[in-house]
mmCIF file of the N, C-alpha and C atoms, coordinates in Angstrom:
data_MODEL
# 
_entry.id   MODEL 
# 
loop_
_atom_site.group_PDB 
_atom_site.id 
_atom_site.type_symbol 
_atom_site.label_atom_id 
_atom_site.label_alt_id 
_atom_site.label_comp_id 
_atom_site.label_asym_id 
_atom_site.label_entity_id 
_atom_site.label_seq_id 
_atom_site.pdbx_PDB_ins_code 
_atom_site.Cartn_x 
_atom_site.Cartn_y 
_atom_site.Cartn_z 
_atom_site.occupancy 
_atom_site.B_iso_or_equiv 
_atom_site.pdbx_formal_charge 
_atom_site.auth_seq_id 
_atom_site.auth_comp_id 
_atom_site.auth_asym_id 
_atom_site.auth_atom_id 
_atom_site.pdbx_PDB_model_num 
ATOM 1   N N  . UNK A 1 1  ? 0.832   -1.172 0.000   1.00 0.00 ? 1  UNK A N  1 
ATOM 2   C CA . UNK A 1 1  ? 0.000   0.000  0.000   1.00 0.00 ? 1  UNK A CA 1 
ATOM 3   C C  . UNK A 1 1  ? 0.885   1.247  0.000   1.00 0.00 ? 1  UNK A C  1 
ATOM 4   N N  . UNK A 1 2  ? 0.836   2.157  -0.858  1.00 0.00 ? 2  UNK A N  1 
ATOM 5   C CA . UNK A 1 2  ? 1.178   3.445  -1.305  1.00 0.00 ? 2  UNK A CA 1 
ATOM 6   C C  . UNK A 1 2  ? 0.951   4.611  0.201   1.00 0.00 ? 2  UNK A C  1 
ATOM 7   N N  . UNK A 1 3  ? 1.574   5.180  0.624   1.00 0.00 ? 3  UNK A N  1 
ATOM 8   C CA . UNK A 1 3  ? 1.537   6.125  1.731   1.00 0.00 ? 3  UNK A CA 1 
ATOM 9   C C  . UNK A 1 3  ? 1.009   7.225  0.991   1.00 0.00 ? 3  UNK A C  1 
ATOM 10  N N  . UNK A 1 4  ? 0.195   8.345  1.123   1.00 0.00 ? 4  UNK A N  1 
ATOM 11  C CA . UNK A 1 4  ? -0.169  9.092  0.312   1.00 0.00 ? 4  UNK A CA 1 
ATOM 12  C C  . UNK A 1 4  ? 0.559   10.584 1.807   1.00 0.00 ? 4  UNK A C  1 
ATOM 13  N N  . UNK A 1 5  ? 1.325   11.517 1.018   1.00 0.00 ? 5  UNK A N  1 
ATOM 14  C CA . UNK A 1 5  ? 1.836   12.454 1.336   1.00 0.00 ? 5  UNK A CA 1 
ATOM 15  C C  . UNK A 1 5  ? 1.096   13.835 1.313   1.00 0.00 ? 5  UNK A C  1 
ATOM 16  N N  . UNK A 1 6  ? 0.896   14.204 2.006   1.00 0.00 ? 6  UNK A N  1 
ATOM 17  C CA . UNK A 1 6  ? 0.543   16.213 2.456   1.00 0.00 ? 6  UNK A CA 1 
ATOM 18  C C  . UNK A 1 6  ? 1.294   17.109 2.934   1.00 0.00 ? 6  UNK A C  1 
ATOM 19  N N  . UNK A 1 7  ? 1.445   17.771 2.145   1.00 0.00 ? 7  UNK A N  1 
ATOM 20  C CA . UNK A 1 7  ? 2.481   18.844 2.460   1.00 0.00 ? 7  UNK A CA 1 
ATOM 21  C C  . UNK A 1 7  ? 1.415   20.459 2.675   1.00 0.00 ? 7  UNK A C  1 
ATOM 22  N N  . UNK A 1 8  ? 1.608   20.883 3.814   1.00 0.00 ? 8  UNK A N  1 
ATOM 23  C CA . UNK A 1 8  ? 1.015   22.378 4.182   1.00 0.00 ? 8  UNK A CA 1 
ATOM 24  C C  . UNK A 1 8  ? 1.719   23.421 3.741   1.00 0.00 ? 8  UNK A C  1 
ATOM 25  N N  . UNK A 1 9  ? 1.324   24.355 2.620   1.00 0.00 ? 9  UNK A N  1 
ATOM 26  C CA . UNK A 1 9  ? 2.211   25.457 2.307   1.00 0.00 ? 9  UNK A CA 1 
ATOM 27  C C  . UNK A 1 9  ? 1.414   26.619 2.527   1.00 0.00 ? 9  UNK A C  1 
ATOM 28  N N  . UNK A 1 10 ? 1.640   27.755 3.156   1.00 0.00 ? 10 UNK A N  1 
ATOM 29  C CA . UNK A 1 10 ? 0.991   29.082 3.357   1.00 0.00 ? 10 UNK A CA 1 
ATOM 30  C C  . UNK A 1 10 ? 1.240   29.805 1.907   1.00 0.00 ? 10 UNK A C  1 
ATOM 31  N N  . UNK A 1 11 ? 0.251   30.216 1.633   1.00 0.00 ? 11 UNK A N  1 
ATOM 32  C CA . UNK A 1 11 ? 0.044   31.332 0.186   1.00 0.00 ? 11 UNK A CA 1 
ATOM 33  C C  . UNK A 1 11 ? -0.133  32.922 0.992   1.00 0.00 ? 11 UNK A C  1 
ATOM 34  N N  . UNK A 1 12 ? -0.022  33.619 0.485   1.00 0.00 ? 12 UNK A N  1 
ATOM 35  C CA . UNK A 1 12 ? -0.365  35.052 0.836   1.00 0.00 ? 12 UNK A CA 1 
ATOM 36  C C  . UNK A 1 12 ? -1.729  35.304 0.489   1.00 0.00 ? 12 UNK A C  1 
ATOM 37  N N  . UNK A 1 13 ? -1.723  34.857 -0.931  1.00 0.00 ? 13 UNK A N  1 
ATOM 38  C CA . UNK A 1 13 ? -3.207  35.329 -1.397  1.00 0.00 ? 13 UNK A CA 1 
ATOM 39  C C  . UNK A 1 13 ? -3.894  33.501 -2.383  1.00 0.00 ? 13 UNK A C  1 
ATOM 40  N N  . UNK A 1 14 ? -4.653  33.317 -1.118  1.00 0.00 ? 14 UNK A N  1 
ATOM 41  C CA . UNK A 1 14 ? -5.203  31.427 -1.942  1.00 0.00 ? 14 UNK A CA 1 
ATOM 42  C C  . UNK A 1 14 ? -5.602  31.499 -3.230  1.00 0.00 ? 14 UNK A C  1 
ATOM 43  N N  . UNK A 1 15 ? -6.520  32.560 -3.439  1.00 0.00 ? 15 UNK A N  1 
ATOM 44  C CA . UNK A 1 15 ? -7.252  32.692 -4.891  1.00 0.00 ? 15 UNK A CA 1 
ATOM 45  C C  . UNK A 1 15 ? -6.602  32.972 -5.764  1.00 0.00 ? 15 UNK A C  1 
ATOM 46  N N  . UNK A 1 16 ? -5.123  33.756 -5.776  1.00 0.00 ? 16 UNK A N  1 
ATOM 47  C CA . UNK A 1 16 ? -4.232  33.725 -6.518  1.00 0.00 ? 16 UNK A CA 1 
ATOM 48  C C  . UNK A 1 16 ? -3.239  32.652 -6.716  1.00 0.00 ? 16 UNK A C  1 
ATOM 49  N N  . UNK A 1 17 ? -2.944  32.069 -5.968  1.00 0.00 ? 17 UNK A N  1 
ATOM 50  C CA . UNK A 1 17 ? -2.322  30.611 -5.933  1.00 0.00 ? 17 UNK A CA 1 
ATOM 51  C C  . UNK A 1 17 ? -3.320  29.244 -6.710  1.00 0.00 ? 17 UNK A C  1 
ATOM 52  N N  . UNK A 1 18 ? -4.200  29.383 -6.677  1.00 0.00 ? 18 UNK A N  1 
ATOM 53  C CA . UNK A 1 18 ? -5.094  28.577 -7.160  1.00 0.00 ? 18 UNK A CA 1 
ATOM 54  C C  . UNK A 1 18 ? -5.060  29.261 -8.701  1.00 0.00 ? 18 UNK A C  1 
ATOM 55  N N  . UNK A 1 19 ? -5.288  30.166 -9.038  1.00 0.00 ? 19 UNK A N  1 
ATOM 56  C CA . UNK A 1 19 ? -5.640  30.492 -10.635 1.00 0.00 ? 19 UNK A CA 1 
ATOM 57  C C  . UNK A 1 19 ? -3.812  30.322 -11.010 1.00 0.00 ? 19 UNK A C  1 
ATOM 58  N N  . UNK A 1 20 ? -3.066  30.683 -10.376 1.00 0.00 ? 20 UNK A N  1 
ATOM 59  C CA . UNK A 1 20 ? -1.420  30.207 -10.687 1.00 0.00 ? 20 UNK A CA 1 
ATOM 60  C C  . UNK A 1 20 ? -1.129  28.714 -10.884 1.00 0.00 ? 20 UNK A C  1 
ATOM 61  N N  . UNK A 1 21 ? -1.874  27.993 -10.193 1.00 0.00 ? 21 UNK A N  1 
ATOM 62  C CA . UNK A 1 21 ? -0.962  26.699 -10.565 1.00 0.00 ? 21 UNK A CA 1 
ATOM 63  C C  . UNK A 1 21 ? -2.619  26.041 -11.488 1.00 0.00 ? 21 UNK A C  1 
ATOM 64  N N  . UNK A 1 22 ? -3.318  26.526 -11.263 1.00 0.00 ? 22 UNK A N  1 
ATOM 65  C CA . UNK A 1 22 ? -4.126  25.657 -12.457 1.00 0.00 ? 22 UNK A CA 1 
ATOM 66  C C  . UNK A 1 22 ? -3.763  26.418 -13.818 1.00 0.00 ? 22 UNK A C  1 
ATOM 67  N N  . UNK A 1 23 ? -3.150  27.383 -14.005 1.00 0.00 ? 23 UNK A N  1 
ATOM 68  C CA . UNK A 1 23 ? -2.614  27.491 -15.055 1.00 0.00 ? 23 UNK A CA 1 
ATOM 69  C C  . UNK A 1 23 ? -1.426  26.699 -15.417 1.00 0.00 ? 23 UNK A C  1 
ATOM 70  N N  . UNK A 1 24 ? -0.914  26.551 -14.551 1.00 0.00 ? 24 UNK A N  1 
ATOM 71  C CA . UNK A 1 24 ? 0.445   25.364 -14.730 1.00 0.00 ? 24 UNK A CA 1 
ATOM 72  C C  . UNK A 1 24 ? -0.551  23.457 -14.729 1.00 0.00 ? 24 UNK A C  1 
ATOM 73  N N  . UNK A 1 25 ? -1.657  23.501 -15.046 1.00 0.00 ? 25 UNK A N  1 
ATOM 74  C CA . UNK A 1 25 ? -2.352  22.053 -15.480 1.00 0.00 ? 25 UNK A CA 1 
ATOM 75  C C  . UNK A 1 25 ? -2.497  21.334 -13.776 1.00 0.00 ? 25 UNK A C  1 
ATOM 76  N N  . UNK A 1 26 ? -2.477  21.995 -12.438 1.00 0.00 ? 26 UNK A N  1 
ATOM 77  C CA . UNK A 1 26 ? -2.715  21.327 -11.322 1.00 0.00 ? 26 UNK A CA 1 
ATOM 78  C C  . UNK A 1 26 ? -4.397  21.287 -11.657 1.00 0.00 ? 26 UNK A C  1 
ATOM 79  N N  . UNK A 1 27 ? -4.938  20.064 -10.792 1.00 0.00 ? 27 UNK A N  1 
ATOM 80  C CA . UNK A 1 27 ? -6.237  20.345 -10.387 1.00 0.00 ? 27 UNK A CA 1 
ATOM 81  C C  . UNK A 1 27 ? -6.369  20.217 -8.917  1.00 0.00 ? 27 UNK A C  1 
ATOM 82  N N  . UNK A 1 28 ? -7.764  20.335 -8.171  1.00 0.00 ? 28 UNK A N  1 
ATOM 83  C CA . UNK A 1 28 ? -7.827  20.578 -6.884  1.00 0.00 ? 28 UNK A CA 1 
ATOM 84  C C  . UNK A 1 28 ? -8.877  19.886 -6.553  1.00 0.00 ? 28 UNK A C  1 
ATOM 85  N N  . UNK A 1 29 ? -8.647  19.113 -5.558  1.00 0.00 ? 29 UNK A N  1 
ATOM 86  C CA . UNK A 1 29 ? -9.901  18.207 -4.932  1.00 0.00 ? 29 UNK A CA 1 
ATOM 87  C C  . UNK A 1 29 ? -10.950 19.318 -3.683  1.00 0.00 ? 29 UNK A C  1 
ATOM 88  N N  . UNK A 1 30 ? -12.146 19.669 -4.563  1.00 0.00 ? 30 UNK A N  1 
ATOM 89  C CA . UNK A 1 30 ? -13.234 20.554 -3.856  1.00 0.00 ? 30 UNK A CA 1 
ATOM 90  C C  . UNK A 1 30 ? -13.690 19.675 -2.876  1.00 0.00 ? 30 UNK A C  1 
ATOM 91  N N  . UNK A 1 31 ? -13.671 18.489 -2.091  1.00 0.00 ? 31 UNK A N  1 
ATOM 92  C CA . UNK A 1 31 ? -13.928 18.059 -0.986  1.00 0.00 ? 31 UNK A CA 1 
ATOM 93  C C  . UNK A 1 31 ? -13.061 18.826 0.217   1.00 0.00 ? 31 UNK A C  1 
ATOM 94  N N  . UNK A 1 32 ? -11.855 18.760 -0.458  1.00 0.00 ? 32 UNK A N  1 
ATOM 95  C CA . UNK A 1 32 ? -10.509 19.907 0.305   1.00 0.00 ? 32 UNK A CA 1 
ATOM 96  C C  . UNK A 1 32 ? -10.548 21.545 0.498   1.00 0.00 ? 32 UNK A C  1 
ATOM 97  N N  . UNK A 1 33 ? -11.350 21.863 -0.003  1.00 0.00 ? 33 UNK A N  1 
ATOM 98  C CA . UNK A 1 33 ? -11.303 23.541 0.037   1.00 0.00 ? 33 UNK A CA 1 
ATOM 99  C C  . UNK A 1 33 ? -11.837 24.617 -0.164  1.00 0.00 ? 33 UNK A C  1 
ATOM 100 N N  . UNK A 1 34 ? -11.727 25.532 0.986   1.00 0.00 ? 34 UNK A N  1 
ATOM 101 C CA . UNK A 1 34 ? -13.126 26.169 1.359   1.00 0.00 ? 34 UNK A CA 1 
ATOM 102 C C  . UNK A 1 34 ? -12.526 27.962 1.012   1.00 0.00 ? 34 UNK A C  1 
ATOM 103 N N  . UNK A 1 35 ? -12.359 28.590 1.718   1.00 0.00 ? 35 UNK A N  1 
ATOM 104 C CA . UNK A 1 35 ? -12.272 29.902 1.549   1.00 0.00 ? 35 UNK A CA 1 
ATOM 105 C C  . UNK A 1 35 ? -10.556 30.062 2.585   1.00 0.00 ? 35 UNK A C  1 
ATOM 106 N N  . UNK A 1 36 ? -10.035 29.289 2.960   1.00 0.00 ? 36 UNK A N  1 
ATOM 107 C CA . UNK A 1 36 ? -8.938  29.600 3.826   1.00 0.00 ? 36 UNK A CA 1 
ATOM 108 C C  . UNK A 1 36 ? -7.789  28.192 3.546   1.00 0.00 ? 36 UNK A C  1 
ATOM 109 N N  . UNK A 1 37 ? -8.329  27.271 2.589   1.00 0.00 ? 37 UNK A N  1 
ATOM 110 C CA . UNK A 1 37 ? -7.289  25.983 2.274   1.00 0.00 ? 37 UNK A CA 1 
ATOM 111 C C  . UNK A 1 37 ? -7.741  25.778 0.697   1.00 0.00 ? 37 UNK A C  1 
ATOM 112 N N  . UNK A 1 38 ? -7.129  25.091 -0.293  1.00 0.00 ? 38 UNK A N  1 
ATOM 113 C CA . UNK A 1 38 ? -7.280  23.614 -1.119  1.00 0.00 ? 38 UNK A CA 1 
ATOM 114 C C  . UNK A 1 38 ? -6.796  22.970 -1.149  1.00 0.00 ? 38 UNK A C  1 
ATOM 115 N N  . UNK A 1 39 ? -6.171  21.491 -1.675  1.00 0.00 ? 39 UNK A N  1 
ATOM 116 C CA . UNK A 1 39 ? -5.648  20.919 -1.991  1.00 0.00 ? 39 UNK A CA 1 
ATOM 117 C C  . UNK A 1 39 ? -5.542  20.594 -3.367  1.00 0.00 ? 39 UNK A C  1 
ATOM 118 N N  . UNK A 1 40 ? -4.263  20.982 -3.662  1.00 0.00 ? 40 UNK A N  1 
ATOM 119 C CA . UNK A 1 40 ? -3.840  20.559 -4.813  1.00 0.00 ? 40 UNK A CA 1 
ATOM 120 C C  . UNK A 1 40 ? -2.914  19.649 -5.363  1.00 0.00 ? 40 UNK A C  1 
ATOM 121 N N  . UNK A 1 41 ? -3.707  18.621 -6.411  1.00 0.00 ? 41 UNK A N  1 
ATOM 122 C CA . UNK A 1 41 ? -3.060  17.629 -6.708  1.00 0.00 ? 41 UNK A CA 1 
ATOM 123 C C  . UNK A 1 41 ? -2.096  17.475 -7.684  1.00 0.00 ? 41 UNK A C  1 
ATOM 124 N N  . UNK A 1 42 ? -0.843  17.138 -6.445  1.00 0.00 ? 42 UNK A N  1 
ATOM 125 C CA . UNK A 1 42 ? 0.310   16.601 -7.427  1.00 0.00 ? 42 UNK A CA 1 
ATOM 126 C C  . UNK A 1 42 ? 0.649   15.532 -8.231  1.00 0.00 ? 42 UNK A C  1 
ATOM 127 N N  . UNK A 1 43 ? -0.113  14.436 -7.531  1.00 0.00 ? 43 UNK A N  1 
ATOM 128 C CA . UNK A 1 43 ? 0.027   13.107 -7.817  1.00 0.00 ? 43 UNK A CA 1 
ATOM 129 C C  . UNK A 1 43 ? -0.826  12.448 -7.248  1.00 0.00 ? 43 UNK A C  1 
ATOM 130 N N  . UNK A 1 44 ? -1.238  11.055 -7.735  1.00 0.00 ? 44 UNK A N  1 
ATOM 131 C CA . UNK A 1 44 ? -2.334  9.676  -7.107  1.00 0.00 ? 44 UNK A CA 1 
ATOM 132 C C  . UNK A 1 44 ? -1.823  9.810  -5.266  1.00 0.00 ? 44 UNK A C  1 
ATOM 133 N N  . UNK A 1 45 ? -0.671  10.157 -5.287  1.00 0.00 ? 45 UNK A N  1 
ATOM 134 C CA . UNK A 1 45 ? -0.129  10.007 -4.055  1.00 0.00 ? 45 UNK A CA 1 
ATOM 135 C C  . UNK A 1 45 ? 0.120   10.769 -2.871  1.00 0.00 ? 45 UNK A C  1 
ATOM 136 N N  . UNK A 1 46 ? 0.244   11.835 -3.562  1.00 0.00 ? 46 UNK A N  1 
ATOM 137 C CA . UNK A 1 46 ? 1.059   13.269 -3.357  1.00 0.00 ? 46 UNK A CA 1 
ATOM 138 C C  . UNK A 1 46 ? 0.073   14.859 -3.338  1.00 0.00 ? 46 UNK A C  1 
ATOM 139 N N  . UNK A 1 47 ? -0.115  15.416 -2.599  1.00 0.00 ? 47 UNK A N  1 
ATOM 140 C CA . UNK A 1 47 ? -0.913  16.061 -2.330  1.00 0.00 ? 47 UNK A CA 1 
ATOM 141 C C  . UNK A 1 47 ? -0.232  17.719 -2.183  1.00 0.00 ? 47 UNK A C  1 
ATOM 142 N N  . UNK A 1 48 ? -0.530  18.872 -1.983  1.00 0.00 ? 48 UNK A N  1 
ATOM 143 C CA . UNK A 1 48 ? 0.066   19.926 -1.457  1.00 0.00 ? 48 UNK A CA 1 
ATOM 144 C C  . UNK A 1 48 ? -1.012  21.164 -0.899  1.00 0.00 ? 48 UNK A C  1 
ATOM 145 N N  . UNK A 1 49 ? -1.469  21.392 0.208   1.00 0.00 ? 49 UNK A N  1 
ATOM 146 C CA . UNK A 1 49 ? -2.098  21.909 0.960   1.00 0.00 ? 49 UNK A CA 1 
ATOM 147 C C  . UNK A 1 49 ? -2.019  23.434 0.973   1.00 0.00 ? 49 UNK A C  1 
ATOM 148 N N  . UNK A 1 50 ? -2.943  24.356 -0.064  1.00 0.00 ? 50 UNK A N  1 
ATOM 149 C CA . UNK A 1 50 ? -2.248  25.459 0.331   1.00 0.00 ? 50 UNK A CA 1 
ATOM 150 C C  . UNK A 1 50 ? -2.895  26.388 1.346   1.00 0.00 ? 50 UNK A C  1 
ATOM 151 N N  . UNK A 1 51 ? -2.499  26.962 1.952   1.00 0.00 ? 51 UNK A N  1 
ATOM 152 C CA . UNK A 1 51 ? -3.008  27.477 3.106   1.00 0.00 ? 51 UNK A CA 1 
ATOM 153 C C  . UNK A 1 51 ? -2.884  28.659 3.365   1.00 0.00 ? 51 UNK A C  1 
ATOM 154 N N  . UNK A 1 52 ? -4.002  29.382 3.703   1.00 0.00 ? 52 UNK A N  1 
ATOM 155 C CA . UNK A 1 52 ? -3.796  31.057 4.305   1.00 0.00 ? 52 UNK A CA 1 
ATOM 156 C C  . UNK A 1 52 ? -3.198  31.477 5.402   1.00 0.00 ? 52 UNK A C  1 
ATOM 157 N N  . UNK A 1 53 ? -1.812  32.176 5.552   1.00 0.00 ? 53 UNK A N  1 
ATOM 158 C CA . UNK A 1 53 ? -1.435  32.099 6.598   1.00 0.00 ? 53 UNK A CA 1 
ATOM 159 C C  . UNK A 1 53 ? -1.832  32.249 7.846   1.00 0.00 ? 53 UNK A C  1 
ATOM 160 N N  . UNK A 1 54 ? -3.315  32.382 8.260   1.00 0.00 ? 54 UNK A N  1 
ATOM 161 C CA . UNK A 1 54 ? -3.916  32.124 8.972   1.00 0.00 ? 54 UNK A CA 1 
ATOM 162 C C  . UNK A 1 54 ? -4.222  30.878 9.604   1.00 0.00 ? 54 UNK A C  1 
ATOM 163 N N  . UNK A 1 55 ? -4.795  30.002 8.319   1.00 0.00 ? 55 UNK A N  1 
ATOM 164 C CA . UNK A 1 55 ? -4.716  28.537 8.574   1.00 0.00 ? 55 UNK A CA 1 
ATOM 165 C C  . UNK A 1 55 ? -3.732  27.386 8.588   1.00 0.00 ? 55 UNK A C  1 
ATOM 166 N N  . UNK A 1 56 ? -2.827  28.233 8.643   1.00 0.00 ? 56 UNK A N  1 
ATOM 167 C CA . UNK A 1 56 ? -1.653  27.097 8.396   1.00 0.00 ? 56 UNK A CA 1 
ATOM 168 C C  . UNK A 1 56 ? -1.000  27.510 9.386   1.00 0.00 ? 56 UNK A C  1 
ATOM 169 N N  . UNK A 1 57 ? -0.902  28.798 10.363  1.00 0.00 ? 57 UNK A N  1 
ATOM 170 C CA . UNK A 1 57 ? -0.331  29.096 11.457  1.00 0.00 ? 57 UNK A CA 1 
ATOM 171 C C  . UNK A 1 57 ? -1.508  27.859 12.904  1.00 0.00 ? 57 UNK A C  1 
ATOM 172 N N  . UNK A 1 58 ? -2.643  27.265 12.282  1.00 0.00 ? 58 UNK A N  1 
ATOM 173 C CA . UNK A 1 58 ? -3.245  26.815 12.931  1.00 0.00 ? 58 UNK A CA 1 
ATOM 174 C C  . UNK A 1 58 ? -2.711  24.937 13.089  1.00 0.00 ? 58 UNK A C  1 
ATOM 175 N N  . UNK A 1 59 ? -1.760  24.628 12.033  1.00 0.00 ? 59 UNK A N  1 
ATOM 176 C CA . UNK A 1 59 ? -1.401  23.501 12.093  1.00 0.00 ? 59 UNK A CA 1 
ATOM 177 C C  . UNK A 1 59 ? 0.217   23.419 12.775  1.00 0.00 ? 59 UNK A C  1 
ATOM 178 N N  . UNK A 1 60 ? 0.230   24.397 13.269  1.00 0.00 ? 60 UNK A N  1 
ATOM 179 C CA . UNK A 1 60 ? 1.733   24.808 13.713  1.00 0.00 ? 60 UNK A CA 1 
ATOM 180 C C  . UNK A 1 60 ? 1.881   24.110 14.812  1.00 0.00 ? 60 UNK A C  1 
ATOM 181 N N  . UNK A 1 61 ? 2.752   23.592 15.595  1.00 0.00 ? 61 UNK A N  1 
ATOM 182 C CA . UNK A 1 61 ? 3.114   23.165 16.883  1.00 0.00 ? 61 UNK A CA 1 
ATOM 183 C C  . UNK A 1 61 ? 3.614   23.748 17.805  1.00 0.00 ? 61 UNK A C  1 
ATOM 184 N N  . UNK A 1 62 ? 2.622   24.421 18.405  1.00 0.00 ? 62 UNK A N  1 
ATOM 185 C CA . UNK A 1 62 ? 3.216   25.897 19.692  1.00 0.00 ? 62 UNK A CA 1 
ATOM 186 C C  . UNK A 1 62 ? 4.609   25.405 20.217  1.00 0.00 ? 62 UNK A C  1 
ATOM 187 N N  . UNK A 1 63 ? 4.655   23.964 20.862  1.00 0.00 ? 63 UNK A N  1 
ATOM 188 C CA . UNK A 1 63 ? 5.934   24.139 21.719  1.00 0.00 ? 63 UNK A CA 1 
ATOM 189 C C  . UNK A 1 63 ? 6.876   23.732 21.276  1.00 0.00 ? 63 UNK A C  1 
ATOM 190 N N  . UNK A 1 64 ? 8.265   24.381 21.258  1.00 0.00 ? 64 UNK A N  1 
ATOM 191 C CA . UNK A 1 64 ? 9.242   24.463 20.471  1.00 0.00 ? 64 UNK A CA 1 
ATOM 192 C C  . UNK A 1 64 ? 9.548   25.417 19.430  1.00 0.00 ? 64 UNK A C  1 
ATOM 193 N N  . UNK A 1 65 ? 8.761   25.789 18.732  1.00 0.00 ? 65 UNK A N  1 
ATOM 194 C CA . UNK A 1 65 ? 8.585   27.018 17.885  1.00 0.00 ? 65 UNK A CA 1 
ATOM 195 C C  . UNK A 1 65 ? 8.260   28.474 18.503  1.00 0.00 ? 65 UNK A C  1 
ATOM 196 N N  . UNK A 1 66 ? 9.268   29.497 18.577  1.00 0.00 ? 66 UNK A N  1 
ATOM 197 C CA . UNK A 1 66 ? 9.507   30.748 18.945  1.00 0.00 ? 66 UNK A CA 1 
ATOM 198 C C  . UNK A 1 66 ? 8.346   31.359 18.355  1.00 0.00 ? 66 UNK A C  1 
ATOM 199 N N  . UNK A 1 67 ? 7.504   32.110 19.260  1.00 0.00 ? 67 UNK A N  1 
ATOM 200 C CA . UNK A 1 67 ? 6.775   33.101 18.444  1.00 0.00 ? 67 UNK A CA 1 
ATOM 201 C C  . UNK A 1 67 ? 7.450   34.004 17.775  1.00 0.00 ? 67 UNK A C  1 
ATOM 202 N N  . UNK A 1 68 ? 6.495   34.082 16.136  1.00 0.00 ? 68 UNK A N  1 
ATOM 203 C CA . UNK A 1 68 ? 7.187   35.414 14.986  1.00 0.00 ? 68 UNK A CA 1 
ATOM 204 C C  . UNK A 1 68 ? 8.438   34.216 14.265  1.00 0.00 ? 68 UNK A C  1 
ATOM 205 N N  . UNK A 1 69 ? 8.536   32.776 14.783  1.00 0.00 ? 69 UNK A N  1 
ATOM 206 C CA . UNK A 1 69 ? 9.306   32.298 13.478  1.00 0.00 ? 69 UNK A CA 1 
ATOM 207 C C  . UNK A 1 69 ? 9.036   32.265 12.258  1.00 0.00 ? 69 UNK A C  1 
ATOM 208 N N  . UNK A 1 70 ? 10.211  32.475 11.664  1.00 0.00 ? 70 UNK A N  1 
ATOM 209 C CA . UNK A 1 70 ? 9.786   32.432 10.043  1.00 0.00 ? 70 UNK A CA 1 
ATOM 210 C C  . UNK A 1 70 ? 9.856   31.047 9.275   1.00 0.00 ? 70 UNK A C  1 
ATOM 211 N N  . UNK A 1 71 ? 10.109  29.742 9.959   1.00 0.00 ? 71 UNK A N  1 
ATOM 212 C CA . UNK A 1 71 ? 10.079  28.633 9.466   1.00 0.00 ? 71 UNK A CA 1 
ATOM 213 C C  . UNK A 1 71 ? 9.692   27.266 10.477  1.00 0.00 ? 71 UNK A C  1 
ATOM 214 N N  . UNK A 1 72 ? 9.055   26.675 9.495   1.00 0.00 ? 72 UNK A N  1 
ATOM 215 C CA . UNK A 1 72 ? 8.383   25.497 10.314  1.00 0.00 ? 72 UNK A CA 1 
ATOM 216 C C  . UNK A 1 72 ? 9.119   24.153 9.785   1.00 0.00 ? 72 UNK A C  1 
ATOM 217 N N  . UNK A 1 73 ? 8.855   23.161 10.567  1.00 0.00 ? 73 UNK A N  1 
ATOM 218 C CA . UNK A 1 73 ? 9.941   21.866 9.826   1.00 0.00 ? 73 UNK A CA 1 
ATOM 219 C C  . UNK A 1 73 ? 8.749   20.596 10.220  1.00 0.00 ? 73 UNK A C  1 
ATOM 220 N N  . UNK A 1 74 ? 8.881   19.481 9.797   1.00 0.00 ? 74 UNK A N  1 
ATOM 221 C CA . UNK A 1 74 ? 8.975   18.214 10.130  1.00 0.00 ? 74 UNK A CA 1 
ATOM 222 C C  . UNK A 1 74 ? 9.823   17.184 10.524  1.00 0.00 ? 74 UNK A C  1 
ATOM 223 N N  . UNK A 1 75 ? 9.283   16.296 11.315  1.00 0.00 ? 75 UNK A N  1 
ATOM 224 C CA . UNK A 1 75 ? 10.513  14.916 11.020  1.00 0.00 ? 75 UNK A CA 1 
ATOM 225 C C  . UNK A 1 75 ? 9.903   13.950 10.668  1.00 0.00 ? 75 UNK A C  1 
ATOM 226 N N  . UNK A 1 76 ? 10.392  13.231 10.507  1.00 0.00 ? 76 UNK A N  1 
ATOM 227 C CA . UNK A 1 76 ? 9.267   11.935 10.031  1.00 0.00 ? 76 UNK A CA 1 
ATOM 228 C C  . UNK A 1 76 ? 10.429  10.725 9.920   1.00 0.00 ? 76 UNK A C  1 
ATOM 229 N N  . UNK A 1 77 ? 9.993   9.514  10.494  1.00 0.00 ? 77 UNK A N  1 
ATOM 230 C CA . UNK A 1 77 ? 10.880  8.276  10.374  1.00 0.00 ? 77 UNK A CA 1 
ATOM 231 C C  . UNK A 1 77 ? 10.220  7.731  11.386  1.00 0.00 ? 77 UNK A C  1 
# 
């Protein structure tokens, strides 16, 4: 079984990010996205979350992360 991947990226402006990459041939699964997220599909597998920096400051992990950082990370293994 295939792991299917999400990646959260903050946009400045969603509605402009959305008419940007569907010009580059992405499409977007409307079960995913409302007025503050979509998801846009990279692949059967592969996903990329774009997010208003509003909503994506909401998937953040308060402890450990300095308020006013400018970068967020993962680990995974």
């Amino acid at each position: 079984m295939a792991a299917k991947i999400f990646v959260n990226l903050p946009v400045k402006d969603l509605q402009k990010s959305i008419e940007f990459f569907t010009r580059l041939g992405y499409a977007f699964n409307p079960q995913f996205t409302d007025e503050t997220a979509t998801c846009m599909i990279i692949s059967e597998d592969i996903y990329a979350m774009l997010l208003t920096h509003e909503k994506f400051q909401t998937f953040r992990r308060v402890e450990g992360i300095r308020r006013g950082a400018r970068r967020s990370h993962i680990r995974m293994g």
